[in-house]
C-alpha positions, 0 to 999 in steps of 0.5 A, a space after each residue: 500500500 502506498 501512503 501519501 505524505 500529509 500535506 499542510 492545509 493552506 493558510 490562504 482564506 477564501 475570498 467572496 466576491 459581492 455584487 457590485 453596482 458600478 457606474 461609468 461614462 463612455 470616453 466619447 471625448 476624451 482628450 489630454 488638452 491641458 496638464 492638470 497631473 503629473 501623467 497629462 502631457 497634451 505633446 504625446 497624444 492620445 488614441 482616443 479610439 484606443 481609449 475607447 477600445 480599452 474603456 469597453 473591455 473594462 467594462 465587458 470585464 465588470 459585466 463577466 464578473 457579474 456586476 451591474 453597470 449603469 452609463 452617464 452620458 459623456 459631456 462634449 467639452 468635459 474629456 476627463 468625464 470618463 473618470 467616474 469615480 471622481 463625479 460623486 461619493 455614493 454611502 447608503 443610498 447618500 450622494 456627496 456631492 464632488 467640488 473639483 479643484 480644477 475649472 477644467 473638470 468643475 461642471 462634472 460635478 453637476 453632471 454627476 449629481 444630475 445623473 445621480 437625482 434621476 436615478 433613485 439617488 434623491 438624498 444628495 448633499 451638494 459639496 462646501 468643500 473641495 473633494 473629488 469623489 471616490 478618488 479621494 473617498 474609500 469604503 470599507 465596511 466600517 470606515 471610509 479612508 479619504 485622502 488629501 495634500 492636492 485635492 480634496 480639503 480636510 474640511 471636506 473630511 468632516 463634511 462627508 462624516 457628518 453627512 455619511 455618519 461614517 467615521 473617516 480617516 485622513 490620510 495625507 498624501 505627498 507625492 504628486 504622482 499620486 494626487 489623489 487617494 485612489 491612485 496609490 491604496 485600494 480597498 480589498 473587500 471592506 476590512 482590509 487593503 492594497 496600498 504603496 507606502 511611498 505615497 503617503 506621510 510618515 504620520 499616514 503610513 502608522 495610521 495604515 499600518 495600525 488599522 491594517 496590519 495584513 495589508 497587501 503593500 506594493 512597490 514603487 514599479 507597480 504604482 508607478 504603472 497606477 497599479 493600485 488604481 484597482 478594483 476588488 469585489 471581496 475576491 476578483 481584483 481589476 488591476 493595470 496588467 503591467 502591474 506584474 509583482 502585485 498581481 503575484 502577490 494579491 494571488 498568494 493571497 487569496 484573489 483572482 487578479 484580471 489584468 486589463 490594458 487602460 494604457 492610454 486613459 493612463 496618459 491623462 493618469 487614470 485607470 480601473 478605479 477611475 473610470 468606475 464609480 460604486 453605488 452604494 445603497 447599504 
């Protein structure tokens, strides 16, 4: 008879995906005209079929995974619209409104609260302050993160707390590459995170540290390639496929990593997360 060597139970949880219900704008006029970021450079052009191209197979991506994807027309005169996720923050059916630091981008968030009201989101607080939506508001189950140190004001912070009746947690960012939240830590499920530390203060990076110590930390070369402007749905991870080492790593850990190619809305510093706005009714 032939024994088999025990073998050690893997240590790795099961991840859950959730159904989520995303919102998105076609990049119908999506152009780099101005510089308003590190990544905007109007002199190396962009494909804006290109861009078309890749915006959809991120789509059909959320669409295969099982979520709902609701469309906002695209504006002409507005070819950063495409990045949804900066037109709104959406916690329990409430919409806190976005107040864009740039004129460039300013009427998206009307366009978005418009949107938002004729579509069963009739609760909305129209914004005081400056903040640009979910790139500087993340959900987690029993906290929303929210960034600043170049666009959104702390004063927003408290504004959103008091709004939402959700505790928030600055956490201060220093490096422009990162301008906003979102482009340097996403949410993996509602208890934990992915994050570059490089982005953050001394002081943040003990916040994260202390509220997230089984966090996923990746380095400089993938949030160089805006790696971290990812998506999770508790299980499957929507990440920039030239983030190589952080999709290594997010599989030894439990989730499914599905690369997508969204190089050239890259060029005016977006990717997954920007493009995709959560509505949240709980």
């Amino acid at each position: 008879m032939t024994v088999l060597p025990a073998t050690e139970p893997s240590t790795v949880p099961a991840r859950t995906a959730l159904r989520r219900h995303y919102l998105m704008c076609r990049p119908a006029h999506f152009a780099v005209t101005y510089t308003i970021n590190p990544w905007m450079d109007p002199a190396a052009g962009a494909d804006a079929g290109r861009a078309v191209e890749q915006w959809e197979a991120l789509r059909a991506a959320y669409l295969a995974l099982g979520h709902e994807v609701s469309l906002i027309d695209p504006v002409e005169g507005l070819p950063d619209m495409v990045f949804a996720a900066n037109g709104a923050l959406v916690v329990g059916g409430r919409v806190y409104t976005a107040r864009f630091t740039h004129a460039e981008r300013r009427a998206e968030g009307p366009a978005y609260a418009a949107w938002l009201r004729a579509n069963g989101f009739p609760d909305v607080l129209d914004a005081e302050h400056t903040n640009e939506g979910e790139g500087d508001f993340l959900t987690l189950d029993d906290v929303i993160l929210a960034g600043t140190g170049f666009r959104t004001d702390m004063a927003a912070h408290q504004e959103a707390q008091e709004f939402l009746g959700r505790p928030v947690v600055t956490l201060r960012l220093v490096d422009p590459r990162f301008y906003h939240l979102d482009t340097a830590l996403f949410p993996l499920g509602g208890r934990n995170v992915a994050y570059y530390p490089g982005a953050f203060s001394p002081g943040s990076r003990a916040v994260l540290e202390r509220l997230f110590p089984d966090a996923v930390r990746a380095g400089e070369r993938d949030a160089a390639v805006l790696g971290l402007n990812a998506v999770c749905d508790g299980r499957n991870v929507v990440l920039n496929a030239e983030a190589a080492d952080l999709i290594g790593t997010l599989r030894e850990h439990g989730y499914e990593p599905f690369p997508v190619d969204l190089s050239e809305l890259r060029k005016a510093g977006g990717g997954p997360k920007c493009c995709t706005l959560e509505l949240r009714c709980v």
